[in-house]
Structures are given as C-alpha cells and as structure tokens.
N, C-alpha and C positions, 0 to 999 in steps of 0.2 A: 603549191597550195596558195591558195587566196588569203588577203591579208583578215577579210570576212571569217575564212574557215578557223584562220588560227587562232584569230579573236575567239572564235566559238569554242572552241575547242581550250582555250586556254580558261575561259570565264567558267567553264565545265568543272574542270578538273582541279578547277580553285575551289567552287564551292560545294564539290566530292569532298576535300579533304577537309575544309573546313565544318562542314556536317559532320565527319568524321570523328575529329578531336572534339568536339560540341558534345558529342552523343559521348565518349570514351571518358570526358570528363563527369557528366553526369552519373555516367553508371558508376563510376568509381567514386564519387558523393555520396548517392544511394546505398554502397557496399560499405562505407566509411560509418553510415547509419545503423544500417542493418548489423553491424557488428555490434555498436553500444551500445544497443539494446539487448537488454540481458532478459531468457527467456528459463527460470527459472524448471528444472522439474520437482512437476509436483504430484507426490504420489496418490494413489486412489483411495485414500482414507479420509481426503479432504472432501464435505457434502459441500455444495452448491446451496447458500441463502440469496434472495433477493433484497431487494431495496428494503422493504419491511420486516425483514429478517426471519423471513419464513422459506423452508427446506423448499428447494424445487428438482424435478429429476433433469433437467437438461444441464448440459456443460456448457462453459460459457463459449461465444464463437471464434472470440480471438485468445491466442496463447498464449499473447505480452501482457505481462499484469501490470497495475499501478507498482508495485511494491515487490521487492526481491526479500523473502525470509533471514532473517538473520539469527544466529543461534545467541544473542546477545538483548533479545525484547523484553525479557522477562526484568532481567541487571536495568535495564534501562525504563521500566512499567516502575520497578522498585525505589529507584534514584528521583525519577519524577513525583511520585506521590511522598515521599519523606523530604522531600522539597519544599509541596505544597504546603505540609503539614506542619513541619516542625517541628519544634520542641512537645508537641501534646502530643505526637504518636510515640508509642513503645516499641512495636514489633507492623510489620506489613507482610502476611503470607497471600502468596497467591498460587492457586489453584485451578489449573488447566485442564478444560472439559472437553474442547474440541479443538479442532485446526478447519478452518472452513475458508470456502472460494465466496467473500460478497459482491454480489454483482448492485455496485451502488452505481446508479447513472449508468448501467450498461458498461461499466468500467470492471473488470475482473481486479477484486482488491483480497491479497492474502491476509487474514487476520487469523488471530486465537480467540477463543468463547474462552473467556476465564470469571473465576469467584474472585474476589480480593477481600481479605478480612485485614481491619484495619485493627488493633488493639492498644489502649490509651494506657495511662502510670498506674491506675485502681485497678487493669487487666477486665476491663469493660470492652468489650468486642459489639464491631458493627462490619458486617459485610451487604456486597453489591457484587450483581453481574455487570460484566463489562463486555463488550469486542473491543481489541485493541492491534492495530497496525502488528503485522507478524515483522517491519523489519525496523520501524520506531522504537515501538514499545508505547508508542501514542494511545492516548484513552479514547476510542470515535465516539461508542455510545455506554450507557451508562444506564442501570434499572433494577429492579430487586433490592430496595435497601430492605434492610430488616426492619421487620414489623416491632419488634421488640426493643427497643434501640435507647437504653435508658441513658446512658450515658454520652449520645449525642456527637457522635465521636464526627464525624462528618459534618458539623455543625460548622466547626475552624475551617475544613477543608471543602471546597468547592474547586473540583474538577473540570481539568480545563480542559474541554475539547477541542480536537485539534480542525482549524476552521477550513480546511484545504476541504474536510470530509463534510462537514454539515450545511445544511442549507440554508 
C-alpha cells in the first residue's frame, strides 16, 4: 500500500469514529432530556380551555405540559391566600368545579376552575372564581367577586397573580 492510500484510509476511519462518538453523545443528551421531562397522565375528564377561557373540542398537540398536578394545590392555594390576608380572614373554603387543560400561548397548562370564599371575624363572606396552577396552587386568573360584598372582605387582600402566567 501507498503511503497516499493509508493516509486515506487512515483520515477515513478517524473521522467514522469520530462522527460516531459525536452522534452517540448527542443522543445520549437527547435521552438524558427526554427522561426529565415528566409527562403527566391525564385523565379524560379534564375539558380543554383556551387562552380566553372558553371550552374548545380539540386536544392539545403536544403531551408535555407546563405543569405536573400535585395532590398538594389546594394546602398550598390555602397557605397563600391567609398569607395575603392575614389577621382579617377567619376561614378560606375553597371549592372545586373543574380540572381543565388551558392552552395559554399554545402551552398545555393543568389547572383547577375553583370558588374561593374567603370569610372575615363578623362571618361576612365574599367569594371569586379563580383558575389556579393544578401543581402551585398559584392564583393565574381571578373574576366573579360577589355582587353583594358588604363587608369588603377582599378590600386588605389583592391577589397576586402569578407573572410567569400573565401578560
């Protein structure tokens, strides 16, 4: 053999293996990825809202959500608002109406549709609908205060929404 050929042949078989390892390292990044993203299931009782928050029939197109549910939102919706509040709230019940997919920015985000009635020391009640993050327990949006609202109760308390969500 020529010293040409083995040159060739040598320059070959280098940069075979080096593609080789190049490419074996990447996919092994790729798989390193694709594992920590956690791909929650979600069962068929959750409707699909859009950005506006009105029901739509499609699913969303991809599976990875922003948010993985935690069975811990509600402890954590509860802790945050008698935080806000303080010393002028008595009681915070909250009441869960749905479990829904929001597709905000075309992002599939898990939340709950909940009531929250917030009740003061005089037992003066004001409640609001909220969505709120199914694995925070974060407040995104916020509407329905009561029309009746004598005692104000939400007046001390301004909810803070969480700005990852809002625009």
């Amino acid at each position: 053999m020529t010293k040409k050929k083995l040159l060739s042949l040598f320059l070959l078989v280098g940069f075979g293996l080096i593609f080789f390892f190049r490419k074996e390292t990447t996919s092994t990044v790729s798989e390193n990825k694709a594992v920590s993203i956690t791909t929650p299931t979600i069962s068929a009782d959750r409707k699909v809202i859009d950005q506006k928050m009105k029901p739509i029939d499609r699913s969303p197109a991809s599976t990875s959500y922003v948010n993985t549910p935690s069975p811990d939102w509600e402890k954590k919706l509860v802790t945050s608002l008698k935080t806000q509040g303080g010393n002028s709230l008595k009681e915070i019940k909250v009441q869960k109406e749905n479990s829904l997919v929001w597709l905000k920015d075309e992002n599939p985000l898990l939340v709950e549709s909940v009531i929250v009635t917030l009740i003061n020391h005089q037992e003066m009640e004001s409640s609001f609908r909220a969505l709120v993050d199914s694995q925070t327990g974060k407040v995104l949006e916020s509407w329905d205060r009561s029309i009746a609202d004598p005692a104000n109760v939400r007046d001390g308390l301004r909810i803070k929404l969480d700005s990852r969500y809002s625009n």
